[in-house]
Structure formats: structure tokens, C-alpha cells
Residue frames as a rotation matrix with the C-alpha (Angstrom) as fourth column:
UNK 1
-0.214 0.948 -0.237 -6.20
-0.659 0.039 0.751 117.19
0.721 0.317 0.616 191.21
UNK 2
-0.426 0.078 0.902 -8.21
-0.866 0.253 -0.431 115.18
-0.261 -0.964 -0.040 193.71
UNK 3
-0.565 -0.213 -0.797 -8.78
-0.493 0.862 0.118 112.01
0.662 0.459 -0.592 193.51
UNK 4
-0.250 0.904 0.345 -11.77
-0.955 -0.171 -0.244 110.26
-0.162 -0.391 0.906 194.24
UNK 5
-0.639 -0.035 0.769 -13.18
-0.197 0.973 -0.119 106.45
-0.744 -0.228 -0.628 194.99
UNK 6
-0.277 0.112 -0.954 -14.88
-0.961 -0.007 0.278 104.73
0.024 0.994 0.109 192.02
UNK 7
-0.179 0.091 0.980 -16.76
-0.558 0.810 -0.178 101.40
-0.810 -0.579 -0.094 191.68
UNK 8
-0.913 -0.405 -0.057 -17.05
-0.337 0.667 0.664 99.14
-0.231 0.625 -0.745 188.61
UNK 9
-0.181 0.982 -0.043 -19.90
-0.839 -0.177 -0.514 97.96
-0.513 -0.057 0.857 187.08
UNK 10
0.112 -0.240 0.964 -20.98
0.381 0.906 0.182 94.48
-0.918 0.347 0.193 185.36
UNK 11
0.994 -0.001 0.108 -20.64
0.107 -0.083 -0.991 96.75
0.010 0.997 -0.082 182.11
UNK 12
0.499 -0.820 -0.280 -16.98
-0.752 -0.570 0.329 97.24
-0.430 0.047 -0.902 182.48
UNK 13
0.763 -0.416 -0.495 -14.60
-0.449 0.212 -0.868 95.40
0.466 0.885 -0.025 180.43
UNK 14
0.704 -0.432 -0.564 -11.26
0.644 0.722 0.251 94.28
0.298 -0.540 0.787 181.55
UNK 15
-0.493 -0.869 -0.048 -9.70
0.785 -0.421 -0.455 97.40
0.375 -0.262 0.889 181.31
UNK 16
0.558 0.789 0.257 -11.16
0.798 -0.595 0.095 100.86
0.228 0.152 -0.962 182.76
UNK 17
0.961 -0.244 -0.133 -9.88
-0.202 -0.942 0.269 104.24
-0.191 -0.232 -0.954 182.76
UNK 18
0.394 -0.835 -0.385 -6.37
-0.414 0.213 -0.885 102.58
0.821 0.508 -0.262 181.02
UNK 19
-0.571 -0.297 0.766 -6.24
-0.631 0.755 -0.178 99.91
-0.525 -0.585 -0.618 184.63
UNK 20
0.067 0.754 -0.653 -7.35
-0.592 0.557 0.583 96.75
0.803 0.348 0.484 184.43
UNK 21
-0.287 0.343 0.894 -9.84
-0.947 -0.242 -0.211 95.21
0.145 -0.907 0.394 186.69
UNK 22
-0.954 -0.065 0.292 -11.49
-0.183 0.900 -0.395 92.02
-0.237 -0.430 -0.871 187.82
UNK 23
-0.571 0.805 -0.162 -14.31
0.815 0.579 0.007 92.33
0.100 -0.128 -0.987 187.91
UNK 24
0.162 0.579 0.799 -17.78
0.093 -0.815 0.572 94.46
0.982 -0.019 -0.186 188.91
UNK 25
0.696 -0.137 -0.705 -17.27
0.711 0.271 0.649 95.84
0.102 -0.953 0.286 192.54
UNK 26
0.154 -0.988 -0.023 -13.70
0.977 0.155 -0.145 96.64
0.147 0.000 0.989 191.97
UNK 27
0.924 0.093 -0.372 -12.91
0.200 -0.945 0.260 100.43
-0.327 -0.314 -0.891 193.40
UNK 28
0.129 -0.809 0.573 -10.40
0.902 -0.145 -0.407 102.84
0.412 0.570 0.711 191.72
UNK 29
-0.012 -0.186 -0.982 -8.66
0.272 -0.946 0.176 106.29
-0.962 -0.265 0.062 193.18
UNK 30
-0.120 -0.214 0.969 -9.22
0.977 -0.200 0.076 108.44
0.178 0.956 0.233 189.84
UNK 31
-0.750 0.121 -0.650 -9.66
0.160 -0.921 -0.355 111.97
-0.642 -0.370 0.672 189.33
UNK 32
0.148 0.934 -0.326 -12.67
-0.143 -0.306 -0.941 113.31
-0.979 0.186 0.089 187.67
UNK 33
0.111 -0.180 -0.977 -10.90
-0.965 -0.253 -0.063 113.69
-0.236 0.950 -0.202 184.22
UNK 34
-0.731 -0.612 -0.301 -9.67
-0.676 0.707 0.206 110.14
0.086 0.354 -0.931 184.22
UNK 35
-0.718 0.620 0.317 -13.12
0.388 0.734 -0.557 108.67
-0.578 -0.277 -0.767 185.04
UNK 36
-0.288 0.682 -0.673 -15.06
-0.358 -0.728 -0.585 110.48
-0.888 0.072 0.454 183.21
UNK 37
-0.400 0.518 -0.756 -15.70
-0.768 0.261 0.585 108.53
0.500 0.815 0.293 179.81
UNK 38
-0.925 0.103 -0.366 -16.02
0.230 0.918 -0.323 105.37
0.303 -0.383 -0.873 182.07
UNK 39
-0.808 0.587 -0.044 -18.60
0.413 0.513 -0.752 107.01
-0.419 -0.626 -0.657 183.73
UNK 40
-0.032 0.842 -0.539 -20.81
-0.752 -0.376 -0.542 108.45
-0.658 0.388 0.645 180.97
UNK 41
-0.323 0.294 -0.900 -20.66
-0.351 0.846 0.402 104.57
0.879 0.445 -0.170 179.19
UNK 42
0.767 0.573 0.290 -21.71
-0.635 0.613 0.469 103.02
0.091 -0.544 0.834 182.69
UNK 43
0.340 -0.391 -0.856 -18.61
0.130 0.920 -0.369 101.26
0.932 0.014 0.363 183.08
UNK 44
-0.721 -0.330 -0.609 -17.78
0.670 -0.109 -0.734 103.25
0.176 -0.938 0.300 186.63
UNK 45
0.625 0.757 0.189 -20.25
0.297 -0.455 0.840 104.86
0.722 -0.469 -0.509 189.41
UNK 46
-0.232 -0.365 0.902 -18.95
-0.655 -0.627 -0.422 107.17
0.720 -0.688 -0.094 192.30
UNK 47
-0.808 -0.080 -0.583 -18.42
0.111 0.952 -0.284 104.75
0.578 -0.294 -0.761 195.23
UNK 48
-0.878 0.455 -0.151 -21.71
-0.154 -0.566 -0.810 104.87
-0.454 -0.688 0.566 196.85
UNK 49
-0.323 0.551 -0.769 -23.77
-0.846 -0.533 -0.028 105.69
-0.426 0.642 0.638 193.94
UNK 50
-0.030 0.477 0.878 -26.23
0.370 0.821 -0.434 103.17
-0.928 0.312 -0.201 191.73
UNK 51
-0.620 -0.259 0.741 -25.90
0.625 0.409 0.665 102.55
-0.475 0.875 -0.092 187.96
UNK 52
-0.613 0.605 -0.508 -28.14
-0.650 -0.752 -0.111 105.65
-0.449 0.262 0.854 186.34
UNK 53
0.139 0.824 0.549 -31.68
-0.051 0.559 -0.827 104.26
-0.989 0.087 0.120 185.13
UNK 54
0.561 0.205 -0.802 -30.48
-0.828 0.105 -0.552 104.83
-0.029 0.973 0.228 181.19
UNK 55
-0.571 -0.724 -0.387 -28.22
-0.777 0.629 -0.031 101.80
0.266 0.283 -0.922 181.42
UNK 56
-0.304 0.603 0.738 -31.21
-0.445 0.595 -0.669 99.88
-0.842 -0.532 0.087 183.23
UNK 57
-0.836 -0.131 0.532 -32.90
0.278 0.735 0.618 97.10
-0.473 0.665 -0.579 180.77
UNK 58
0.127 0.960 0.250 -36.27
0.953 -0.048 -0.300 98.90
-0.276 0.276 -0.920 180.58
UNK 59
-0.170 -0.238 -0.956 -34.57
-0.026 -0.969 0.246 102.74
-0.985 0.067 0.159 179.53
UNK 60
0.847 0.529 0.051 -35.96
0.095 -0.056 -0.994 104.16
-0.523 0.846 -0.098 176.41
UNK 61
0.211 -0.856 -0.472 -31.86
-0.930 -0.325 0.173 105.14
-0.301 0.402 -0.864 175.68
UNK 62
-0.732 -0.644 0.223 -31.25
-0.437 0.694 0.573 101.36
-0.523 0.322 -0.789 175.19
UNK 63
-0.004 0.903 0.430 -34.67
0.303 0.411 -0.860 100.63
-0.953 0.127 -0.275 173.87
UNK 64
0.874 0.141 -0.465 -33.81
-0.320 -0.554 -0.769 102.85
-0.366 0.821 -0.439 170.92
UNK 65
-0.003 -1.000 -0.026 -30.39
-0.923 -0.008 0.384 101.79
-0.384 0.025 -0.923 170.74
UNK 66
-0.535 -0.404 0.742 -31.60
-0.215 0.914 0.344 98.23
-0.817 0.024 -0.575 170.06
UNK 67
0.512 0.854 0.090 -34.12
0.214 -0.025 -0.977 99.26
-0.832 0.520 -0.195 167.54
UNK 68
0.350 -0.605 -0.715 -31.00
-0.934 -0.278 -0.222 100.83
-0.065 0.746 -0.663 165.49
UNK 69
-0.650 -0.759 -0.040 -29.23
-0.702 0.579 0.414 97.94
-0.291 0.297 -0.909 165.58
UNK 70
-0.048 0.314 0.948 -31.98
0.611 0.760 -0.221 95.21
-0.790 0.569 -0.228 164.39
UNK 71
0.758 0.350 -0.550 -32.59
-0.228 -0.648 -0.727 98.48
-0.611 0.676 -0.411 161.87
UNK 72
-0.007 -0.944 -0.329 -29.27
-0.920 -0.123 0.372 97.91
-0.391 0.305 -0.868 160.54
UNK 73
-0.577 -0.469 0.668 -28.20
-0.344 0.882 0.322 94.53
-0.741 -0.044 -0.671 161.16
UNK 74
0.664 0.566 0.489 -31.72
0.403 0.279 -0.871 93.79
-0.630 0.776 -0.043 158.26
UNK 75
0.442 -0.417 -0.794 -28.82
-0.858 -0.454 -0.239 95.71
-0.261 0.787 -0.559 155.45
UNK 76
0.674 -0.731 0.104 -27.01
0.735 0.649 -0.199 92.75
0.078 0.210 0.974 153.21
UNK 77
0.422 -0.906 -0.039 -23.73
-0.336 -0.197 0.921 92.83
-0.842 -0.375 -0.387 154.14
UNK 78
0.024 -0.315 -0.949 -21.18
-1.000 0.000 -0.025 92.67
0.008 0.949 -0.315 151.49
UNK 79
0.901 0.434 0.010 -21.02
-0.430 0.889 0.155 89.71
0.058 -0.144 0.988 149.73
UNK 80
0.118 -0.954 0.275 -17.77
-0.436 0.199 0.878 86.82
-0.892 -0.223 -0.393 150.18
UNK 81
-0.182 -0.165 -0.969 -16.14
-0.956 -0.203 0.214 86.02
-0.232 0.965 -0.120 147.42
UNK 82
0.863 0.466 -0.197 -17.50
-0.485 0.872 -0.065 82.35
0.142 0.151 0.978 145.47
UNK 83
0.164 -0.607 0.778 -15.23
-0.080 0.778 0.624 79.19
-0.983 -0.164 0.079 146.37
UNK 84
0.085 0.123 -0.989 -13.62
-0.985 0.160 -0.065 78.40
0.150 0.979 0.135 143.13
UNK 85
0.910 0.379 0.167 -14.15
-0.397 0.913 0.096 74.58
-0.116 -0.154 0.981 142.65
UNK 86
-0.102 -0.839 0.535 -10.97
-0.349 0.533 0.770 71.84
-0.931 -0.108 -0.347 143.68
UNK 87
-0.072 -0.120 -0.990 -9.92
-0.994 0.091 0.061 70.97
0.083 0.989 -0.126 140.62
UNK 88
0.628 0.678 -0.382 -11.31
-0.603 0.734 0.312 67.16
0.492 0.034 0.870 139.74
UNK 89
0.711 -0.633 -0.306 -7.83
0.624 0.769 -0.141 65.28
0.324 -0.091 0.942 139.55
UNK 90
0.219 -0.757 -0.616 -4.26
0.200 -0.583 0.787 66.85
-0.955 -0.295 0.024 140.74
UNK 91
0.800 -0.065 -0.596 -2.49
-0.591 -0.255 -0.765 68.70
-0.102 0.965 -0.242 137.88
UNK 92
0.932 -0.352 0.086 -0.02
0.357 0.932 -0.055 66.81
-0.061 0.082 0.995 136.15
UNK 93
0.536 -0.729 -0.425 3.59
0.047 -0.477 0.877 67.09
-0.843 -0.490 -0.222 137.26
UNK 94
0.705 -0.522 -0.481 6.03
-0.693 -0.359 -0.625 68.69
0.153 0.774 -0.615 134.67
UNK 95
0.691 -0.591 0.417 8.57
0.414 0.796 0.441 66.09
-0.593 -0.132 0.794 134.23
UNK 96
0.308 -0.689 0.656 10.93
0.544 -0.438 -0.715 68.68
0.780 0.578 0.240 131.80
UNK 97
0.395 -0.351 0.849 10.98
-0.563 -0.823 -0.079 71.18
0.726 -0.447 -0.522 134.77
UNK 98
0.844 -0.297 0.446 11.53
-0.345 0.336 0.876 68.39
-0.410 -0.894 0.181 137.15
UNK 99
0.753 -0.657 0.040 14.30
0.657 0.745 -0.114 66.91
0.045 0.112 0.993 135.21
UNK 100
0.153 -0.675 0.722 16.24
0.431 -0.612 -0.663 70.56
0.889 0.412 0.197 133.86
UNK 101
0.616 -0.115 0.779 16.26
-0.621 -0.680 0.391 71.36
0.485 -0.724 -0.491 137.78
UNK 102
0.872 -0.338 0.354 18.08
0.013 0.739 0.674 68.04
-0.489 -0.583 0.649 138.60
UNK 103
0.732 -0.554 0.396 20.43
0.633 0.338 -0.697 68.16
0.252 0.761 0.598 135.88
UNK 104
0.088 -0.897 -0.434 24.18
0.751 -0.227 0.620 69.59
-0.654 -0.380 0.654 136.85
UNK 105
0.966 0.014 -0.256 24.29
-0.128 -0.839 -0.529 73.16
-0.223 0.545 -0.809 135.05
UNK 106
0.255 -0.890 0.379 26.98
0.586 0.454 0.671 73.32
-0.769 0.051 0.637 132.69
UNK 107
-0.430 -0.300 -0.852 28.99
-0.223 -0.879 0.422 76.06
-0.875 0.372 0.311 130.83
UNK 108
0.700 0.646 -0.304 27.56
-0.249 -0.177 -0.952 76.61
-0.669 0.742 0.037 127.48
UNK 109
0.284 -0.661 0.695 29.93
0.901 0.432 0.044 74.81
-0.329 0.613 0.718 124.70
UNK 110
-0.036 -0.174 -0.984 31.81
-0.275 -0.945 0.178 78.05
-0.961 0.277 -0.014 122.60
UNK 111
0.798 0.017 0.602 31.39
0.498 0.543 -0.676 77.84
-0.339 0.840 0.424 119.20
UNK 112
-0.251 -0.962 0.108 34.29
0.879 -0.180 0.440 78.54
-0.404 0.205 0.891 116.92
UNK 113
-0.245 0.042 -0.969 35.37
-0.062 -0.998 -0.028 81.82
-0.968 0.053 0.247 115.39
UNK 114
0.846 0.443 0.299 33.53
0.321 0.025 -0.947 82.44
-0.427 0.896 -0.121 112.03
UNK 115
-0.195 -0.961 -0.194 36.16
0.244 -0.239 0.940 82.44
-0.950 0.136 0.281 109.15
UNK 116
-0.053 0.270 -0.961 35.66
-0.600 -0.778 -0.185 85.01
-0.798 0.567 0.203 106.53
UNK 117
0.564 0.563 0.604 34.62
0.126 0.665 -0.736 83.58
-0.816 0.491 0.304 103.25
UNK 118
-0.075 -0.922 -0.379 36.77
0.104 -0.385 0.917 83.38
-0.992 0.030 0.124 100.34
């Protein structure tokens, strides 16, 4: 495939076409296939070539595009869940669990052998 010059735009990102650039300006060798989403988002133009007028600020394609999104953005999002309130004081510290974890574990006594009744 041939491979053809490319120019960045101030919509590109840091990466285009899986490179990553600098900046707008920047020129890439791609081939048609590999430029091709870049350049139906506006993020690359054939070197030469000026940004198409739907990416321009006064294009009815973004004019509508921002009309969905205030359309939207007016939906409640979900709500977050309520804070549950710090509790007044701290709880009070177990002093049985703190003590039966210090204490030195020791075998269980055996009890004697039951002796049949007579």
C-alpha cells in the first residue's frame, strides 16, 4: 500500500492513528486505511488540505451535536449513596478481646476418666 503525508490538527489527542504526536502541525507517512478514522473525526487532514467546514465552530454537525448534549446532560444522573453519620464518640474498646489475645494459649486441662457407678 502507498503511503501518504498527513497533518494533525488542534483536535488530535496525543495519540493518532496508534503514534503519538506533539502536537497540531505534526505530519505522518500513513496509508489510507490507517488514517482513515483520524480523518473522518478531524484529528488528521491530507498534507496540504484545510480542516472540512463540519468541524468549523459555526457547522450545523456540531451545532446539533451540542444541542444533544445540553439535551442530555438536563437527565438526573444516578443518585450517590447518603454519608452515613461519624459516629458521636469512638466505640468502646473490648477489653475481654484485648486481654484473651494477650494471654499465652494453653492446652486445655484433661479431665479424668468417668468411673462407672456402683
Amino acid at each position: 500500500m502507498e503511503k501518504r503525508e498527513y497533518a494533525t490538527t488542534e483536535r488530535a489527542g496525543r495519540r493518532v492513528a496508534g503514534r503519538v504526536v506533539a502536537g497540531a502541525g505534526e505530519t505522518l507517512q500513513l496509508t489510507e486505511a490507517e488514517a482513515e478514522h483520524a480523518v473522518r473525526s478531524g484529528e488528521l487532514v491530507a498534507a496540504g488540505e484545510e480542516l472540512p467546514a463540519e468541524f468549523g465552530q459555526d457547522s450545523e454537525v456540531l451545532a446539533g451535536m451540542r444541542a444533544d448534549a445540553a439535551r442530555v446532560s438536563g437527565r438526573p444522573g444516578p443518585t450517590p449513596p447518603a454519608p452515613e453519620p461519624a459516629p458521636a464518640e469512638p466505640a468502646p474498646a473490648q477489653p475481654d478481646a484485648e486481654a484473651a489475645r494477650r494471654r499465652p494459649r494453653t492446652q486445655p486441662a484433661a479431665e479424668p476418666p468417668a468411673t462407672p457407678a456402683a
